[in-house]
TORKOL-4160 file (C-alpha; in steps of 0.2 Angstrom, whole numbers, padded with zeros to 4 digits, m for minus):
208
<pt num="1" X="m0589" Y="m0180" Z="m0251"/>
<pt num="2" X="m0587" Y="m0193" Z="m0238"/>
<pt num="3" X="m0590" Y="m0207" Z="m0250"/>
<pt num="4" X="m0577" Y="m0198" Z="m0264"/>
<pt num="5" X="m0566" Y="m0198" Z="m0253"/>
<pt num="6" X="m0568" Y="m0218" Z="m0247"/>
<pt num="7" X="m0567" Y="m0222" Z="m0267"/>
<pt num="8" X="m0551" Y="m0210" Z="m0269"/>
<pt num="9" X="m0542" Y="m0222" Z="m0256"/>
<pt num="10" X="m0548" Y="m0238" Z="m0261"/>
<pt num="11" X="m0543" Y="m0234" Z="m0278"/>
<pt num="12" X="m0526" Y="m0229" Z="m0273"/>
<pt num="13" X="m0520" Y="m0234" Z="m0256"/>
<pt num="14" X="m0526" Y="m0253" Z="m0257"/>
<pt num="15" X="m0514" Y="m0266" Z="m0246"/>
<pt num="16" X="m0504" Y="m0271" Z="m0259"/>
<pt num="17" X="m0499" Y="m0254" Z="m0262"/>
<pt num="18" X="m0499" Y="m0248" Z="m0243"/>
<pt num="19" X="m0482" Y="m0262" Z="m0243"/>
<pt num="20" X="m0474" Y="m0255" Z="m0256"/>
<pt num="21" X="m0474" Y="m0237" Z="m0247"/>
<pt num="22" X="m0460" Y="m0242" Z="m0234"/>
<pt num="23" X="m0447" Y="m0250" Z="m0244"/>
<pt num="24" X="m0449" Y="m0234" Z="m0255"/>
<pt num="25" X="m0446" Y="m0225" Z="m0243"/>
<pt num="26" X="m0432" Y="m0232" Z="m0236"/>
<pt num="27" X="m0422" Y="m0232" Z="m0252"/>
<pt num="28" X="m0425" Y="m0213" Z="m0253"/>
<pt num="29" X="m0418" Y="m0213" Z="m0235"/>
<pt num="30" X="m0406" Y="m0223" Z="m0241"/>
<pt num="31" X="m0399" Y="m0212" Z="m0254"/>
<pt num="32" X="m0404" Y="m0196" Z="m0247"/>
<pt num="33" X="m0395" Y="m0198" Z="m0228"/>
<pt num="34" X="m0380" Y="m0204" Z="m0238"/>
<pt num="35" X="m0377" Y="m0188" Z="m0251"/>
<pt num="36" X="m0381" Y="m0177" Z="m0234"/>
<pt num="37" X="m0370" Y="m0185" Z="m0223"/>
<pt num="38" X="m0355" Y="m0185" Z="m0238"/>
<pt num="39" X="m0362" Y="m0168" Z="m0242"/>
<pt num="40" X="m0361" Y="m0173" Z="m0258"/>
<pt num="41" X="m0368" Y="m0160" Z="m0271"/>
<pt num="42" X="m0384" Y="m0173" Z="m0275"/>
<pt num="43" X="m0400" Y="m0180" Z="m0266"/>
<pt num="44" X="m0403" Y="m0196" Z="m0273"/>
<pt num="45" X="m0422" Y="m0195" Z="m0262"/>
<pt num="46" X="m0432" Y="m0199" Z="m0273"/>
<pt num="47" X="m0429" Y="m0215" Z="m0280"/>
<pt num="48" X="m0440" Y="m0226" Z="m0274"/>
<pt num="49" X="m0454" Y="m0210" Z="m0277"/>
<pt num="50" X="m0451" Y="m0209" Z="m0295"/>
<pt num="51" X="m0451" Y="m0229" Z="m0295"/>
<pt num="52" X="m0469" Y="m0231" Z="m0284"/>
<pt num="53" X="m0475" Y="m0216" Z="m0296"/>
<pt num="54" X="m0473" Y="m0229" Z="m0310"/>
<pt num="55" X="m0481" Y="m0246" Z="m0300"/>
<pt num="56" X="m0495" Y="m0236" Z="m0290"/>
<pt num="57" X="m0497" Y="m0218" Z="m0297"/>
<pt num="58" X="m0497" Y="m0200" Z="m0294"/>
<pt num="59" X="m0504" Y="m0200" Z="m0275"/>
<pt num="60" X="m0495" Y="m0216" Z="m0267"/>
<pt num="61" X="m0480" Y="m0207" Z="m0275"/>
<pt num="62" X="m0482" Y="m0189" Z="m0268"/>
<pt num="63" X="m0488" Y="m0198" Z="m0250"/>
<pt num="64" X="m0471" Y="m0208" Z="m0250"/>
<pt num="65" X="m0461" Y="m0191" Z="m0255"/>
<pt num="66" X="m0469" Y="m0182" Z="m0240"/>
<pt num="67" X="m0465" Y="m0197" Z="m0229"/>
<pt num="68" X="m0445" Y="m0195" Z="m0237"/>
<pt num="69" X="m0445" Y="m0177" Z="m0228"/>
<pt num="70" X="m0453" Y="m0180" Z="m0215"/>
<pt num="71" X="m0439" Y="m0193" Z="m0210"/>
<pt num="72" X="m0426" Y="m0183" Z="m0218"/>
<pt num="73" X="m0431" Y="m0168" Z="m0206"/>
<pt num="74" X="m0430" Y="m0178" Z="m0193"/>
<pt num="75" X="m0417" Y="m0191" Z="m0193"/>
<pt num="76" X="m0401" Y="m0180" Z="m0205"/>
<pt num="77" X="m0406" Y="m0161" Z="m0202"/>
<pt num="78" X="m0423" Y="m0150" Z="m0200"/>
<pt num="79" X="m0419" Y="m0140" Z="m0214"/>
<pt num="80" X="m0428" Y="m0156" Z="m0228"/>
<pt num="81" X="m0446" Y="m0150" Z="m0219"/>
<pt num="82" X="m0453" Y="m0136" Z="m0232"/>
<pt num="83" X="m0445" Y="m0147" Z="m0246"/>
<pt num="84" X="m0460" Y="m0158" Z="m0243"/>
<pt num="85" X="m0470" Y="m0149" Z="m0255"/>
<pt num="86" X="m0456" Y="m0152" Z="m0266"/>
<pt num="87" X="m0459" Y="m0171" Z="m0266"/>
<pt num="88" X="m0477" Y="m0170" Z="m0265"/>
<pt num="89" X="m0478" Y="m0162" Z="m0282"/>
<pt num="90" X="m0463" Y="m0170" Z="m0291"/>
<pt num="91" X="m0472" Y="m0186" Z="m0284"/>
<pt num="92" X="m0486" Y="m0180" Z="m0293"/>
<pt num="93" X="m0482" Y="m0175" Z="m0308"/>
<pt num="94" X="m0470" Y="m0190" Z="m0313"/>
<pt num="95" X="m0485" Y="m0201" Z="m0308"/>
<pt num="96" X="m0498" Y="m0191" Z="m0317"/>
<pt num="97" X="m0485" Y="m0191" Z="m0333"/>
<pt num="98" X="m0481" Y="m0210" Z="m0332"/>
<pt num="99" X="m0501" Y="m0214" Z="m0333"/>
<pt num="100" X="m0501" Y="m0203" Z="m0346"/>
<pt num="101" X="m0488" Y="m0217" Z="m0356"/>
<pt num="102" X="m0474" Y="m0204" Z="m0357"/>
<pt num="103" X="m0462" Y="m0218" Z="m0346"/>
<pt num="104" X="m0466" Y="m0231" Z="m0359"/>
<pt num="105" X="m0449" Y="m0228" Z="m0370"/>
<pt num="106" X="m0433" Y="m0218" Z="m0369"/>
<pt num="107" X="m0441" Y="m0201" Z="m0377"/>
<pt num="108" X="m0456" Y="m0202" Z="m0363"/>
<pt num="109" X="m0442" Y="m0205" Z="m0350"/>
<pt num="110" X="m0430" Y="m0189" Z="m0354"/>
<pt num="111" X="m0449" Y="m0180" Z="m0356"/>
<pt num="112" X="m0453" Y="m0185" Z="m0338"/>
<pt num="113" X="m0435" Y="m0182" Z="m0329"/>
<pt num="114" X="m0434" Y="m0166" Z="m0336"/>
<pt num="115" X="m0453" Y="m0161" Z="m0330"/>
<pt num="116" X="m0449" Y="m0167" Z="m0314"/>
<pt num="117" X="m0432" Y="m0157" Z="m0316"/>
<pt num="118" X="m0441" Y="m0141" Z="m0318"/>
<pt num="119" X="m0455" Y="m0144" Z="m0304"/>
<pt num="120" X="m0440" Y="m0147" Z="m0294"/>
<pt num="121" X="m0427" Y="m0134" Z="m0297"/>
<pt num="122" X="m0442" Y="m0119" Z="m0298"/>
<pt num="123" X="m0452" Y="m0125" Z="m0283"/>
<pt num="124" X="m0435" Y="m0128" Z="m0271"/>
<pt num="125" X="m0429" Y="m0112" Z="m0277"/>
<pt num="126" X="m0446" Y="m0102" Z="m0268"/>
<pt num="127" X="m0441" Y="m0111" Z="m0254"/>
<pt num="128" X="m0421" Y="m0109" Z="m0254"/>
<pt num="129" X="m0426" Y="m0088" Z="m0257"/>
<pt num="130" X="m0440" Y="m0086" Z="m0247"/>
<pt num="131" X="m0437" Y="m0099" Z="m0231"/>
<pt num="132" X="m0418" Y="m0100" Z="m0230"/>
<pt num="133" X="m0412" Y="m0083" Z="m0237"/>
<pt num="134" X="m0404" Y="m0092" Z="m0253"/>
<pt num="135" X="m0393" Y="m0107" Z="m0245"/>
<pt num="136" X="m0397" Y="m0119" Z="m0233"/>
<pt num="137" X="m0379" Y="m0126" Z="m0232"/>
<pt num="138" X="m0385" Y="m0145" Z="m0233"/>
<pt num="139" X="m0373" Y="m0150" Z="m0245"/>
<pt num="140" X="m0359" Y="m0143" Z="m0256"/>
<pt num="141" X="m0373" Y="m0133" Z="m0269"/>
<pt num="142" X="m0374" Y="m0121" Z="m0255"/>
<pt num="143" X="m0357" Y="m0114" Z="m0259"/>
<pt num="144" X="m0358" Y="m0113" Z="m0277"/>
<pt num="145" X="m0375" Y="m0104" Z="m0273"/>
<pt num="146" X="m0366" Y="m0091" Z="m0261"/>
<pt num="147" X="m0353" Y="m0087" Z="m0274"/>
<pt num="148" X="m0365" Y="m0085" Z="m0287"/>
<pt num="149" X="m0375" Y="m0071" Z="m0277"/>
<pt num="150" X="m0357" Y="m0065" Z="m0270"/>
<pt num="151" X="m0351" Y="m0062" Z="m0290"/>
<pt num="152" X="m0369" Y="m0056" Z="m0297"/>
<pt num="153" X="m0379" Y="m0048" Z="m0283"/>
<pt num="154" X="m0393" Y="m0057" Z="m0294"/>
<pt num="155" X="m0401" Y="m0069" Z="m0278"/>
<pt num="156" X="m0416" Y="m0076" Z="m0287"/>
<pt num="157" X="m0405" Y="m0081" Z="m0304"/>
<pt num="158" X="m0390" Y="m0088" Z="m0293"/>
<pt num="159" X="m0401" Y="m0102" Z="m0283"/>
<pt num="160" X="m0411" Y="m0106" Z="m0299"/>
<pt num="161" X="m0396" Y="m0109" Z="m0309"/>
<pt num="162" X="m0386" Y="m0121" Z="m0297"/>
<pt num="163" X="m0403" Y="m0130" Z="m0294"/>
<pt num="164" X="m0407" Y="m0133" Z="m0312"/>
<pt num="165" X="m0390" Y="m0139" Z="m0315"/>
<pt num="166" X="m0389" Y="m0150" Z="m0297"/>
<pt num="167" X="m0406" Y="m0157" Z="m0302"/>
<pt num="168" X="m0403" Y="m0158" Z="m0321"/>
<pt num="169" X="m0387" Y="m0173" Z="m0313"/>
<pt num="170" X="m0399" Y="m0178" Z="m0298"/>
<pt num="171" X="m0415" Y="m0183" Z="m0304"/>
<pt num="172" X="m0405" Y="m0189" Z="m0321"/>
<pt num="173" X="m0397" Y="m0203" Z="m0311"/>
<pt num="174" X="m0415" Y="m0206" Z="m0303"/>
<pt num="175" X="m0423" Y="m0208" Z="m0321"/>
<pt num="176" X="m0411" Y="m0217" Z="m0325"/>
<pt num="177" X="m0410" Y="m0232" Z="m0312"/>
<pt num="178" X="m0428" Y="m0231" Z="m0311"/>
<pt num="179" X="m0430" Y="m0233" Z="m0328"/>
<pt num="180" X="m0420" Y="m0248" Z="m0328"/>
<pt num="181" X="m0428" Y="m0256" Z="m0314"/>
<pt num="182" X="m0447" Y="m0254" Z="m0322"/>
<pt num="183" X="m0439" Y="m0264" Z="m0337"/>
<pt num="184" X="m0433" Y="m0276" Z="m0325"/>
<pt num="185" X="m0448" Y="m0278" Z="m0314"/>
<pt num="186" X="m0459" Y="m0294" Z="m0321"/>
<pt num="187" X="m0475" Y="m0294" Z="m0328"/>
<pt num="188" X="m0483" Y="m0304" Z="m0314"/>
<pt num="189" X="m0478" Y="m0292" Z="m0300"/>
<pt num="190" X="m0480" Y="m0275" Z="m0309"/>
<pt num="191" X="m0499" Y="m0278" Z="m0315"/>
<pt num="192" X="m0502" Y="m0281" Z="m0295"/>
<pt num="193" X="m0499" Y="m0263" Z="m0291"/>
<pt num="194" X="m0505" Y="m0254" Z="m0309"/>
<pt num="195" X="m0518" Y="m0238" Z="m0307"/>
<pt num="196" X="m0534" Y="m0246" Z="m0308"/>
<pt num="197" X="m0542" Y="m0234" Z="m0322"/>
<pt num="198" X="m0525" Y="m0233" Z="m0334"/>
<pt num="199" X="m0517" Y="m0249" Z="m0342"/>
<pt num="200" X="m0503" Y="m0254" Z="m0333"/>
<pt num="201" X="m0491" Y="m0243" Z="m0338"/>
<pt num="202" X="m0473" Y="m0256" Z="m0334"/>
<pt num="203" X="m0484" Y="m0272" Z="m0339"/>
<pt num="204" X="m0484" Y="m0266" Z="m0358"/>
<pt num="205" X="m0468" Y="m0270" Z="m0368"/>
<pt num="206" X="m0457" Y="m0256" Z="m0365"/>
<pt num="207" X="m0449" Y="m0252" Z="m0381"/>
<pt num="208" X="m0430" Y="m0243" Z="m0384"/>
């Protein structure tokens, strides 16, 4: 078990890599402190997540999305904490689906945003019902939630419908700067931080 677990970080935590977990971070902070503190009706956290899932993989991605919240909880307002387990696993599945190939054109691209759209929006929603009582009040969402339940006494469908839609915009904006950037990003420095066992996935020619 002990040596498993030596391989699992050498395989995906090497130095290279362990550099690129605080600038990733910072941009989630970045964007994320900014929407909260304009109470904007968007996140933006998870930029720099989706973009190490694609240069480092799955498990560098959910470590940096933990890190996000952690900060987040700490530094804007306590109530990012459970969402952790949002980033983890949205960190894990866009990493996991970018090995697969599925962020090598546009259609892989859409594919992935709107896995990661779904994780989001159904996870967050356990946690908005169960933890917060169906709003948490973090941003301008929170309103359009409470009118929902308000108007349909239906608690469960009101927070999954405004998250699906908020996340639908949110982590569509994300996609889509990341996106860019991994077609920007030169061949030289992205085949430094490729998943050892998969080809790396933004040293191929990206095609439209």
């Amino acid at each position: 078990m002990k040596k498993y677990f030596q391989a699992f970080l050498h395989r995906n935590f090497s130095t290279k890599v362990l550099v690129l977990i605080p600038i990733a971070v910072g941009i989630n902070l970045i964007g994320g402190t900014l929407c909260s503190a304009l109470k904007l009706p968007l996140f933006l956290d998870m930029i720099g997540t989706v973009l190490v899932a694609c240069l480092a993989g799955p498990w560098v991605a959910a470590l940096c999305g933990l890190i996000t919240n952690l900060f987040l909880a700490i530094v804007t307002n306590p109530v990012f904490f459970p969402y952790a387990l949002v980033s983890i696993l949205c960190g894990l599945v866009t990493g996991y689906l970018v090995m697969a190939g599925f962020f090598k054109n546009i259609g892989g691209a859409i594919f992935t945003w709107l896995a990661c759209t779904l994780t989001n929006s159904f996870t967050s929603s356990l946690i908005t019902i169960f933890v917060y009582g169906g709003a948490t009040g973090i941003n301008t969402s929170s309103l359009a939630t409470a009118a929902l339940i308000a108007a349909t006494k239906e608690i469960v469908l009101s927070v999954f419908s405004t998250s699906i839609i908020e996340n639908l915009i949110d982590k569509g904006l994300v996609f889509l700067i990341v996106y860019w950037l991994v077609k920007k990003i030169p061949k030289r420095f992205s085949s430094q931080y490729a998943p050892l066992d998969n080809a790396p996935l933004t040293n191929r020619k990206m095609k439209n």
